[in-house]
C-alpha positions in Angstrom: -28.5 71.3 13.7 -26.9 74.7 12.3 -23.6 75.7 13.9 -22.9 79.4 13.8 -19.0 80.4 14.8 -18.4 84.1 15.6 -16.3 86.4 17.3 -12.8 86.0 15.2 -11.4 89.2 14.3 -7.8 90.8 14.1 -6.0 91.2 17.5 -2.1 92.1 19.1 -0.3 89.2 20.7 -0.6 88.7 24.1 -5.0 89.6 23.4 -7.6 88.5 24.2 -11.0 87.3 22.0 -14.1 85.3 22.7 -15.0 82.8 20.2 -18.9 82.1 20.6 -20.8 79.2 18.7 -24.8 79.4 18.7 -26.6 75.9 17.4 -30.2 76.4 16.1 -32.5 73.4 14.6 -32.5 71.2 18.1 -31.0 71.6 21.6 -27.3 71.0 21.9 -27.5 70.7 25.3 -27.0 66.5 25.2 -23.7 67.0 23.0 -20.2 67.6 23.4 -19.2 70.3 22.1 -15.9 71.5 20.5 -13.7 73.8 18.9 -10.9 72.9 15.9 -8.9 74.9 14.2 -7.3 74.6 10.8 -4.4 76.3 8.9 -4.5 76.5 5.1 -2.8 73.6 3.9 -2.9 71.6 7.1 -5.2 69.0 8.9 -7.6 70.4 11.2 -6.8 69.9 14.9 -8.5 69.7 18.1 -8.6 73.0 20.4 -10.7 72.1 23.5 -14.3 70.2 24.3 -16.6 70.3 26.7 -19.3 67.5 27.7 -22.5 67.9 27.5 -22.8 69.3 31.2 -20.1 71.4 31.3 -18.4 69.6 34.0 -15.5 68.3 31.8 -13.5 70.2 29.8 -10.5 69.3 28.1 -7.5 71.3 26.0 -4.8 70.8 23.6 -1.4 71.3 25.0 -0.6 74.5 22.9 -3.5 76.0 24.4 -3.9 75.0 27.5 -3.7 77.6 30.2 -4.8 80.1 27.8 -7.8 79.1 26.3 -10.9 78.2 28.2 -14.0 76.6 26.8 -17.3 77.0 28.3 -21.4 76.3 27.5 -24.8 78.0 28.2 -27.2 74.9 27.5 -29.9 77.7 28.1 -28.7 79.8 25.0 -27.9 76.5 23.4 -24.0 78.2 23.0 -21.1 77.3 23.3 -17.9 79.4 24.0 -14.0 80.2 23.7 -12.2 82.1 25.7 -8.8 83.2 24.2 -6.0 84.6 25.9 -2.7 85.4 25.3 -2.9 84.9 22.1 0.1 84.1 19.5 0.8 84.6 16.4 0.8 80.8 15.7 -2.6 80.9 17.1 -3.7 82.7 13.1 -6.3 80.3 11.9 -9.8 79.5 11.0 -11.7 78.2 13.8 -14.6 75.6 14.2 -17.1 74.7 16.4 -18.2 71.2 16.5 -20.9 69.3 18.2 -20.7 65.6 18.6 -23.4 63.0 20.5 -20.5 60.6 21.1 -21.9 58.3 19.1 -19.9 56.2 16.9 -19.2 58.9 13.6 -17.6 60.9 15.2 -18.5 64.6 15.1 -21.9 65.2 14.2 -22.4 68.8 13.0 -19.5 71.4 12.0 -20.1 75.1 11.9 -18.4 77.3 9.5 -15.1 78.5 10.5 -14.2 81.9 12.0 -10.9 83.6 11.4 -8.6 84.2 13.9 -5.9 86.6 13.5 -2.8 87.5 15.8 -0.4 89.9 15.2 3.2 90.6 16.1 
C-alpha cells in the first residue's frame, strides 16, 4: 500500500484546509485510518482516526472540535478537515493506515506541511 498525503499549504489563523490521503496498491477500505503530525525535533503524535467504516472517529484534545476526519472507501481516501487553524497547528502531517493487527500502524504516507500564520 502507497499512502499519498496532500492538501498542506500556507494559511491565516483562524483558516481553514483539507488534508486528503489517497492509498493505491490494495483497498484500504478494511483499515483504520489516521492522521499524525510531527514537529521537527519532536515525537510524532496522534491527530484523529477513523475505523474502517467510518462510524467511529476519534480526536486529540488539541484538535478536537476543529478538526474532523472522514473516509470515501469508494476512492479508497481518506480525509482532514481543518478548521480554525493555529499557529501551533505548523507541522508536517501524516496519514496512516493500520489493520489493527498487532504492529501497530501498517503503512505511513509521506508527510504534508502544514503552515499557520499569525
Amino acid at each position: 500500500v502507497q499512502l499519498q498525503a496532500y492538501g498542506g499549504g500556507l494559511v491565516q489563523a483562524g483558516g481553514s484546509l483539507r488534508l486528503s490521503c489517497a492509498a493505491s496498491g490494495r483497498t484500504v477500505s478494511t483499515y483504520a485510518m489516521g492522521w499524525f503530525r510531527q514537529a521537527p525535533g519532536k515525537e510524532r503524535e496522534f491527530v484523529a482516526a477513523i475505523s474502517w467504516s467510518g462510524g467511529s472517529a476519534y480526536y486529540a484534545d488539541s484538535v478536537k472540535g476543529r478538526f474532523t476526519i472522514s473516509r470515501d472507501n469508494a476512492k479508497n481516501t481518506v480525509y482532514l478537515q481543518m478548521n480554525s487553524l493555529k499557529p501551533e497547528d505548523t507541522v508536517v502531517y501524516y496519514c496512516a493506515a493500520d489493520s489493527m493487527g498487532a504492529v501497530g500502524v501498517d503503512y505511513w504516507g509521506q508527510g504534508t506541511q502544514v503552515t499557520v500564520s499569525s
